[in-house]
C-alpha positions in Angstrom: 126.1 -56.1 174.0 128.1 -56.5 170.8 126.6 -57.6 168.3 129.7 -57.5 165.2 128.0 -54.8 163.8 124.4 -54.7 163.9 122.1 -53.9 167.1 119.8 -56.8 167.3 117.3 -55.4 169.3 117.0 -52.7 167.5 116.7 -54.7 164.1 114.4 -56.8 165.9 112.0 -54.7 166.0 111.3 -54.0 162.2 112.3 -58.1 161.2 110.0 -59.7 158.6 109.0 -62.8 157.7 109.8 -63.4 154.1 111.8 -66.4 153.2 115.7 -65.9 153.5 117.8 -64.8 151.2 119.9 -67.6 149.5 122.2 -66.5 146.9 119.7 -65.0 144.6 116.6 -63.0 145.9 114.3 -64.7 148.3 113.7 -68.1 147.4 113.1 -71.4 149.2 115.6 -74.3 148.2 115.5 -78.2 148.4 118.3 -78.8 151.1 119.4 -82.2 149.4 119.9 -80.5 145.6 121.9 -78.2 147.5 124.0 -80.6 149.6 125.9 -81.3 146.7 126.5 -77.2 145.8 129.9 -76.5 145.9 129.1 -73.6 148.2 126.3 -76.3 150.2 128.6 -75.1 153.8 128.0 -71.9 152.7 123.8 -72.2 152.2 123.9 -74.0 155.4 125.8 -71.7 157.6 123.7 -68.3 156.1 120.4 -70.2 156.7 121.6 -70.8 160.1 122.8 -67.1 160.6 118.7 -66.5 159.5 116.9 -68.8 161.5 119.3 -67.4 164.7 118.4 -64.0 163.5 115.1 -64.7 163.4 115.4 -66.0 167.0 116.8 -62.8 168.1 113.9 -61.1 166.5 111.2 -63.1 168.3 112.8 -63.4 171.6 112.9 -59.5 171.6 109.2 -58.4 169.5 107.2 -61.7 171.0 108.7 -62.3 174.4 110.6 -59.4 175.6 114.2 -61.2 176.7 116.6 -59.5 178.0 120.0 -59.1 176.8 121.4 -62.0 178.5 118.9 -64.2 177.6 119.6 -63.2 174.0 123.0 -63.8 174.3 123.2 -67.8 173.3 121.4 -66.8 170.2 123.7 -64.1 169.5 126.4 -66.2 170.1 124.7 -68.9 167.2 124.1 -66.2 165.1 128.5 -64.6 165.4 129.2 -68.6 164.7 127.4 -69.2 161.5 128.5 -65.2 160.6 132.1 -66.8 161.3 131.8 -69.9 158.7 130.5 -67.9 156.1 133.4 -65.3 156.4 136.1 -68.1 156.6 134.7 -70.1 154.4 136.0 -69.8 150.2 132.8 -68.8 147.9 133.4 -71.2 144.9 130.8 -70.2 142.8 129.1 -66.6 142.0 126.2 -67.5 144.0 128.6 -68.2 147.1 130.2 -64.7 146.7 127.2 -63.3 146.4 125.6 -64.9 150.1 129.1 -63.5 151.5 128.6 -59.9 150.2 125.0 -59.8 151.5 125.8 -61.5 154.9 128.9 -58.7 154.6 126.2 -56.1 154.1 123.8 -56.9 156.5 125.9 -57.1 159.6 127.7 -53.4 158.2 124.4 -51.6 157.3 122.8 -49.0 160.0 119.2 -49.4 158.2 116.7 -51.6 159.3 115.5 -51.7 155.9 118.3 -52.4 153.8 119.3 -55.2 156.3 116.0 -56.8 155.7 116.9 -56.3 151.9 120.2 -58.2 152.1 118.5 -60.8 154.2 114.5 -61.2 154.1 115.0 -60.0 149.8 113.0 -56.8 150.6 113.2 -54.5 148.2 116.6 -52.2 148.5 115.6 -48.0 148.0 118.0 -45.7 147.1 117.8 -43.6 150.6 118.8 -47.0 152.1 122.6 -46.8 150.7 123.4 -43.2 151.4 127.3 -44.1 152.7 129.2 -44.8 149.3 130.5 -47.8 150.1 126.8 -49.4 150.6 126.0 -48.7 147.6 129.1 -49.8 146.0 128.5 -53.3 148.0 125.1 -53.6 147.0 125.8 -53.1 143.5 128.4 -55.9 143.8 126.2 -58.1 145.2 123.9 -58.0 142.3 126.7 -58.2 140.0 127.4 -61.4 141.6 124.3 -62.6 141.7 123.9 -61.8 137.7 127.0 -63.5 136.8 125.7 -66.8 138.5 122.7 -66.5 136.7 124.8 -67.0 133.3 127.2 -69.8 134.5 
């Protein structure tokens, strides 16, 4: 099964339950201030890439489905992957949901996959391929410069 990039039942097994990522660490957000965000399609597409991620994660740890009966999920989780990549960041926060969602479906490591989703903390072992690192480091670049605007 192709997953673009990561191997959901592999992932599955290490997923956590901290509150998604949403632009800037793991925080929760109120869905009506962020309705009027000028990346609000963005939020809403990488909160449903989590909660179909999350699926994924529980259909394989808590009730052993098979790969086919992953597959709508899946299939959710490649759609809301496909609005954030096609849809424009507008602010620094909204670049900075792209690069992570970038990051987690490139990353081999269960770990720093839950970092760029779950807000787990990111170790240096995690980003031994150059370009990882150079991604992760954008992300918080990002997420800095929103924090100033």
């Amino acid at each position: 099964m192709d997953c673009d990039g990561c191997n959901w039942r592999r992932a599955a097994v290490y997923w956590q339950t901290a509150a998604p990522v949403v632009g800037t660490g793991a925080l929760s957000h109120d869905a009506v201030a962020m309705s009027a965000h000028p990346d609000a399609r963005l939020f809403a597409a990488w909160s449903g890439y989590v909660e179909a991620s999350n699926a994924i994660g529980a259909g394989v740890n808590f009730n052993g489905l098979s790969d086919e009966e992953l597959e709508p999920q899946v299939r959710v989780a490649r759609g809301y992957g496909e609005v954030i990549e096609n849809t424009p960041a507008k602010t620094p926060r909204g670049m900075a949901l792209k690069l992570r969602y970038r990051f987690a479906v490139n990353c081999l490591s269960i770990a720093a996959f839950n970092a760029a989703v779950h807000g787990a903390d990111m170790h240096e072992e995690f980003l031994s391929d150059p370009a990882d690192e150079m991604l992760w480091r954008m992300i918080g670049e990002a997420e800095r410069m929103d924090a100033v605007t």
